[in-house]
N, C-alpha and C positions, 0 to 999 in steps of 0.2 A: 469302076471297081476300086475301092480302097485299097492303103498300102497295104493294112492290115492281111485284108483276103489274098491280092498278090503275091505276100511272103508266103504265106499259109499254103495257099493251092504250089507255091513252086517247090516250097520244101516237102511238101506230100509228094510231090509226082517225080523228084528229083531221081531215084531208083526207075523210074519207065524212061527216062531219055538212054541212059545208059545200059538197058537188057538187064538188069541187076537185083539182087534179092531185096541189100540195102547198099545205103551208101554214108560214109565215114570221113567226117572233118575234123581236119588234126593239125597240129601246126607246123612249122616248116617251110622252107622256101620262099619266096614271094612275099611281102608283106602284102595285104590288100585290106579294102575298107569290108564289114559287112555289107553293103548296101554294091561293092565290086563283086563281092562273092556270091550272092543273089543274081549276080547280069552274068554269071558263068564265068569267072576268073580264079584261076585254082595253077598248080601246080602237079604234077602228076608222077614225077621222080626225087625222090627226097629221101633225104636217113630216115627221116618221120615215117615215111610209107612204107619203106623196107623192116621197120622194125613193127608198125601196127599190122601189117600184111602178114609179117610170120607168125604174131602171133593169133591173131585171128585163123591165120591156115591152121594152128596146130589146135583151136577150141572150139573152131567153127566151118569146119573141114566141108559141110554142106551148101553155104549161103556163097553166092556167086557176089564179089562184093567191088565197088567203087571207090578208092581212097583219095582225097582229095585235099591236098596241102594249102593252107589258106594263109599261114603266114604267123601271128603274134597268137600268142593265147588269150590276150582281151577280148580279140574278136570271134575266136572260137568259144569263147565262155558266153558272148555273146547272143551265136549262131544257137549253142545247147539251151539256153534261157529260152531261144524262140519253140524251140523243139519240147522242152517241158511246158509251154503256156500253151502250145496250139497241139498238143497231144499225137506229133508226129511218132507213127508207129516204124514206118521205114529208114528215118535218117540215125545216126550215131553219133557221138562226138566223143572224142579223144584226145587228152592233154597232158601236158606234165601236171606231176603231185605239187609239185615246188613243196610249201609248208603248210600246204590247206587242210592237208588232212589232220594235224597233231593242232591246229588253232580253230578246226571242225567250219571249213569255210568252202569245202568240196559240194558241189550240184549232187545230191542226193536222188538218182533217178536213173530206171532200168537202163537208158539209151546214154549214158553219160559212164565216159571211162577215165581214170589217171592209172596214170604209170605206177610202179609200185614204190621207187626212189622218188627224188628229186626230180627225175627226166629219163626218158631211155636212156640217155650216155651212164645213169648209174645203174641201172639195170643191165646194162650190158658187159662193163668193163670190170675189170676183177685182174690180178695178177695172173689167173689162171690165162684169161684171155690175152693179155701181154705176152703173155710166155711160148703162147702157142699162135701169135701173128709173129712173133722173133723167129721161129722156129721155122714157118713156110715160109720167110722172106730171104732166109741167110740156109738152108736146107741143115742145120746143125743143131742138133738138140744141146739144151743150154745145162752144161756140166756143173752147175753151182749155184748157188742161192743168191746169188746178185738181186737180182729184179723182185724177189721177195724181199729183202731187206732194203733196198732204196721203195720199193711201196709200202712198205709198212710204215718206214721212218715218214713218208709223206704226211699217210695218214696221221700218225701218230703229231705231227710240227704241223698238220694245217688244221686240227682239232678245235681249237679254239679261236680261229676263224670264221669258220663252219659255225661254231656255236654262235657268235658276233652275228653272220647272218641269219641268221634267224631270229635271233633279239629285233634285231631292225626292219625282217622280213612282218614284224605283226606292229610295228610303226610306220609300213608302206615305203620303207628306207630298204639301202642293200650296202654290205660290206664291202662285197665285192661288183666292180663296175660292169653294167651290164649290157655297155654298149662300147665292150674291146677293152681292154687295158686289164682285163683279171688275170693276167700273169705278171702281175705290180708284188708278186714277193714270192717268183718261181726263179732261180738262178741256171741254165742250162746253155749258158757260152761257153765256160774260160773250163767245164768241171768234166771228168769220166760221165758221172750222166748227171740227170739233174737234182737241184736241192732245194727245200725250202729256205727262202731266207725271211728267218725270226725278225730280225731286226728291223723288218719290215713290218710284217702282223704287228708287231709293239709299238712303234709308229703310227701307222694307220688307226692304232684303236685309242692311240693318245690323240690322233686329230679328229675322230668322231667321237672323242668327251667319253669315255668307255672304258668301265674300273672293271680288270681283270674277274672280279670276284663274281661281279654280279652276270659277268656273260657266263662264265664258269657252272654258276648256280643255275641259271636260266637252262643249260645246255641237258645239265643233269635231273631238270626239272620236267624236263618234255625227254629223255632217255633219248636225245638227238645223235646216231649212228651218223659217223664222220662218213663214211661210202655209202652210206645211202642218202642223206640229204647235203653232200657237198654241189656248191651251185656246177653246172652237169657240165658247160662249157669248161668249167676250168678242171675238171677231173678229166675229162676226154683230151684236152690241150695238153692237159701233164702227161698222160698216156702215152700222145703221142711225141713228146718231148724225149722222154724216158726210150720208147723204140727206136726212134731216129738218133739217138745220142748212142745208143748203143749198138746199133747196126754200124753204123760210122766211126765209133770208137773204136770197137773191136774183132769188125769186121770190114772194114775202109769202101762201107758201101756207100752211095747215092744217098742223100736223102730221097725218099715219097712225098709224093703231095700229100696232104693231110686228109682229102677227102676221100682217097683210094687207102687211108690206113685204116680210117673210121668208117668204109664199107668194108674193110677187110676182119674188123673187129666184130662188124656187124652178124658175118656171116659165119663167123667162128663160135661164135655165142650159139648162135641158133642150130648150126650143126654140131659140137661138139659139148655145150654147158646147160642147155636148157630143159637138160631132160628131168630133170630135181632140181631140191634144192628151194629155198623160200619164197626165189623171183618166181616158179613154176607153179606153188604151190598159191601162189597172191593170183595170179590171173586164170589159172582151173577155176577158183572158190568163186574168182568175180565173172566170169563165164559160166558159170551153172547158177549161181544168182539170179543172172541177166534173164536165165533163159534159152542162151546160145549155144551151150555146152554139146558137144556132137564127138561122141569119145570111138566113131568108126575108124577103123585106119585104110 
């Protein structure tokens, strides 16, 4: 039997191993090859699951479904390529937007999902959602506009970075480093809570040959929204920067591990923000689309 057939029959039959209606590869966890993810290698607990999971639960409340983390989004973009050639009706794929959609470079096909930002992390986090993981961790509701005006100012001083990467994101470059170091111009040691530092963005854009003007123009040429296409690790790292600086500032708590804060955001989105609103309204539209849309409760 060819490899071809091989892929074909396992990615058809992948929903009967698991009792399942369909099944769903998304990134997260684990890096692995395609060719590891075909021999059954996956990850099964992931931010990525918890967040394609709820939302699937809340659009597709019928389909009994299998989520499976396979790690880089090359090889889920991959996996969906094989799934649109070999006309698999049972598998899924799911990914971040990053900039595909505003440079029209998105898999256009019923079984193929992105995110509505950048990544779940922008789809999820918002000051609101700050305000109200502050709020269950320290049991005190927050008496003043702090954490609106240090997220705003964020957004407002990391604008044109944001813009930067995306200029670079359609020359296969990135502004910001994508393998750790993208808090190279977050200030959150010596301060009440954390800051942009400018001085840095200006730096960085004088070392990748980068005339303020034209990322500027680029930015407002594609109408690129700072919180929804900032790169999604360093929005969720500020997040959590911003929380822990403040529960510790002004409440002399513990910091959290980062991943019980970014499950705690997770879960606050989804119980308390996602009932409206544009993120709610982008994944109904793309659920009834698809096909999947199941509006029983």
């Amino acid at each position: 039997m060819s490899a071809f057939k091989r892929t074909t029959n396992g990615l058809n039959n992948q929903y009967l191993f698991f009792s399942v209606d369909i099944v769903v590869f998304i990134e997260g966890g684990k890096s692995y090859s395609k060719e590891e993810v075909y021999n059954e290698k996956y990850t099964s607990e992931t931010e990525d699951v918890i967040f394609w999971k709820n939302v699937f639960d809340t659009f597709a409340k019928d389909k009994r479904i299998k989520f499976r983390s396979v790690g880089s989004k090359s090889v889920v973009k991959e996996i969906a390529l094989d799934v649109v050639r070999d006309k698999t009706k049972n598998v899924y794929v799911a990914m971040d937007n990053e900039f595909d959609k505003i440079f029209n470079e998105q898999i256009i096909h019923p079984n193929v999902f992105y995110t509505y930002g950048y990544s779940w992390e922008n789809d999820v986090w918002n000051k609101e959602v700050i305000k109200s993981v502050i709020t269950e961790i320290t049991a005190i509701e927050i008496p003043h506009n702090d954490i609106e005006i240090n997220f705003n100012d964020f957004l407002e001083k990391i604008e044109l970075a944001v813009y930067a990467d995306g200029y670079l994101f359609e020359k296969e470059m990135s502004f910001f480093p994508r393998n750790g170091g993208h808090l190279f111009c977050i200030n959150s040691t010596k301060v009440d809570l954390p800051l942009v530092k400018q001085d840095k963005i200006d730096s960085a854009l004088i070392a990748k040959n980068l005339k303020k003007d034209i990322v500027n123009n680029f930015g407002h040429k594609y109408t690129i929204d700072t919180l929804k296409f900032c790169y999604g690790h360093l929005l969720a790292d500020y997040c959590y920067q911003l929380i822990t600086c403040y529960i510790k500032k002004r409440h002399s708590l513990n910091n959290i591990p980062k991943n019980i804060i970014h499950r705690m955001g997770l879960n606050n989105f989804f119980q308390q923000h996602f009932n409206c609103g544009d993120v709610y309204s982008y994944y109904e539209q793309l659920f009834k689309q698809r096909g999947l849309y199941c509006c029983f409760t």
